[in-house]
Structures are given as structure tokens and as C-alpha cells.
C-alpha positions as CSV (number, residue, x, y, z in Angstrom):
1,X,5.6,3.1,18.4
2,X,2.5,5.5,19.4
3,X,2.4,7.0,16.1
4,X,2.3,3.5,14.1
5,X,-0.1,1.7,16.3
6,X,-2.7,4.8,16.4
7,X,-2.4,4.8,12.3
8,X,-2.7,1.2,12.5
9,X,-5.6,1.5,14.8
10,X,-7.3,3.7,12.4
11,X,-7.5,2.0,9.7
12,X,-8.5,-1.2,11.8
13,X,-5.7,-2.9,12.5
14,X,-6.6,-6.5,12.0
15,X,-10.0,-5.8,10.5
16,X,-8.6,-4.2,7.6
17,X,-4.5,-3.9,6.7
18,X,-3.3,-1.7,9.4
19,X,-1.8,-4.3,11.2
20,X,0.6,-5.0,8.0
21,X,1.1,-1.2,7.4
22,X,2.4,-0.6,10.8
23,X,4.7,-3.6,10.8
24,X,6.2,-2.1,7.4
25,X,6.6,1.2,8.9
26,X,8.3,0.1,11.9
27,X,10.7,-2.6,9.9
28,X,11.8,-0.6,7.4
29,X,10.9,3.0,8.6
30,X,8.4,3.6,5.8
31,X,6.3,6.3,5.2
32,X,2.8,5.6,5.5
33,X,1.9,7.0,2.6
34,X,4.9,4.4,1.1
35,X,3.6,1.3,3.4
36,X,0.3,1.3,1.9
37,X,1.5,1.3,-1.3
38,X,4.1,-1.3,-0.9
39,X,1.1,-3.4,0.5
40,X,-1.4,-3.0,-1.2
41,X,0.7,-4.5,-4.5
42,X,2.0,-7.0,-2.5
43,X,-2.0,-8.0,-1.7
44,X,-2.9,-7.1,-4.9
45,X,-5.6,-5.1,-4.1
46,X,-6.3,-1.1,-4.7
47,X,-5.1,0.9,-1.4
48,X,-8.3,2.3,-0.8
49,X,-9.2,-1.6,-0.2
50,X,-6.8,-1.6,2.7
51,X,-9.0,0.5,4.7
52,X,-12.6,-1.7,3.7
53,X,-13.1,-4.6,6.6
54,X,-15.4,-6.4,4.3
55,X,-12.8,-6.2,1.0
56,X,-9.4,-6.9,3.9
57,X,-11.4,-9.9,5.4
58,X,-11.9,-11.9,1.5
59,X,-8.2,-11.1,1.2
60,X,-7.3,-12.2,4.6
61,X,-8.9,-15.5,4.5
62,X,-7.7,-15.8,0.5
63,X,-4.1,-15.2,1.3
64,X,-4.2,-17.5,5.1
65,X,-3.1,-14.0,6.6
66,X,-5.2,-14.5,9.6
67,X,-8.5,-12.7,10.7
68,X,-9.7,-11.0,13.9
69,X,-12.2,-13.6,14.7
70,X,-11.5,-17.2,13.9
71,X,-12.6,-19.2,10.8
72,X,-12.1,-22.8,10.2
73,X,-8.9,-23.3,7.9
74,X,-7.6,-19.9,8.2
75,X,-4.1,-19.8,9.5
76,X,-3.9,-17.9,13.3
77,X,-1.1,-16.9,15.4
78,X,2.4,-17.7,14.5
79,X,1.3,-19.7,11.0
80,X,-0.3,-15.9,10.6
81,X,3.0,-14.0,11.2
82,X,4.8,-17.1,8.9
83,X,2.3,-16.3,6.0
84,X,2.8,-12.2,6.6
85,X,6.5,-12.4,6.5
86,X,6.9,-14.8,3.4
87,X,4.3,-12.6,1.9
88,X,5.4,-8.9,3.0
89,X,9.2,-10.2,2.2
90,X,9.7,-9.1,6.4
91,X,12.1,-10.2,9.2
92,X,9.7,-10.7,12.0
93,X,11.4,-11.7,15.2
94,X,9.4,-14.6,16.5
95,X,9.7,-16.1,13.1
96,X,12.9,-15.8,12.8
97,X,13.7,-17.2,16.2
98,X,11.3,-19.9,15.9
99,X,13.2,-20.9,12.2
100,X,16.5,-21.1,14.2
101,X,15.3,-22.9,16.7
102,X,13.2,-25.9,14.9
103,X,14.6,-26.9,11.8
104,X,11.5,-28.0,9.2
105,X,11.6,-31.5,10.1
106,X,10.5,-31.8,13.2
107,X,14.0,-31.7,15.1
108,X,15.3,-29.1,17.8
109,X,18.3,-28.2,16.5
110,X,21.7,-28.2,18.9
């Protein structure tokens, strides 16, 4: 856990992509190297973009991944982690839960 949040620090974290890089290294035990790659095609961007705030931000706000500070009609919180899951093709745990607990009509399910 040290080891991804201090890479994930470095290159931002929220800022930028290391946010997404660290959650792909601790999901699937990737290699950083291997994270930013898998990424960056998924973003569609070069991977020396991961590491430009200015470059991550326009991306951020394009793909309703969530920015550090708030912006009207950008998603935030768990419509974030929603948008980085379907996108990143990642089991995140709160999404998970929260799908098995609300079905997508509205209805707590038994």
C-alpha cells in the first residue's frame, strides 16, 4: 500500500492519473510501468500525458472521471468511482456493494 500511494502521489494522484495507476496496481498487481500503459490506452492519451495536470484535468472532466476541485457537471464521489470502474474495466468494492444493494430502479433489493 506504501509503495502504490507514494507512486501515486508522485505523479499527482488526482491532479493527473495516479490515482487510476495505483488502483490498477493494487487490483490486479500490475507493474507500474504495465499500469500506465494499460491506462493511458484506456484514456486514450500518450503516457507521458498521465503525469501533465493541465492535459489529466481536459481528460478528467471529458471522460466525467472526477477532478480534485469541483466543477459544475462533472461527476464526484461514488458517480466518479462508477465512471473509473466501467471505464478501467475494475471491481471496485464500494461499487460493487452499492450495485448489490440498489438495483437501477430505485428499489432496495431484499
Amino acid at each position: 500500500m506504501h509503495a502504490a500511494h507514494a507512486i501515486a502521489s508522485g505523479m499527482g494522484g488526482l491532479r493527473t492519473a495516479g490515482d487510476l495507476v495505483a488502483r490498477l496496481q493494487l487490483n490486479r498487481a500490475m507493474k507500474i510501468d504495465a499500469a500506465k500503459k494499460y491506462v493511458a490506452d484506456k484514456l486514450r492519451v500518450s503516457v507521458a500525458d498521465l503525469a501533465d495536470p493541465v492535459a489529466m484535468r481536459e481528460v478528467r472532466e471529458d471522460m466525467d472521471l472526477g477532478t480534485l476541485n469541483e466543477c459544475p457537471g462533472v461527476s464526484k464521489g461514488i458517480d466518479a468511482k462508477f465512471r473509473i470502474a466501467e471505464i478501467l474495466d475494475l471491481d471496485i468494492n464500494c461499487v460493487n456493494l452499492f450495485k448489490q444493494r440498489v438495483n437501477f430502479g430505485g428499489q432496495k433489493e431484499n
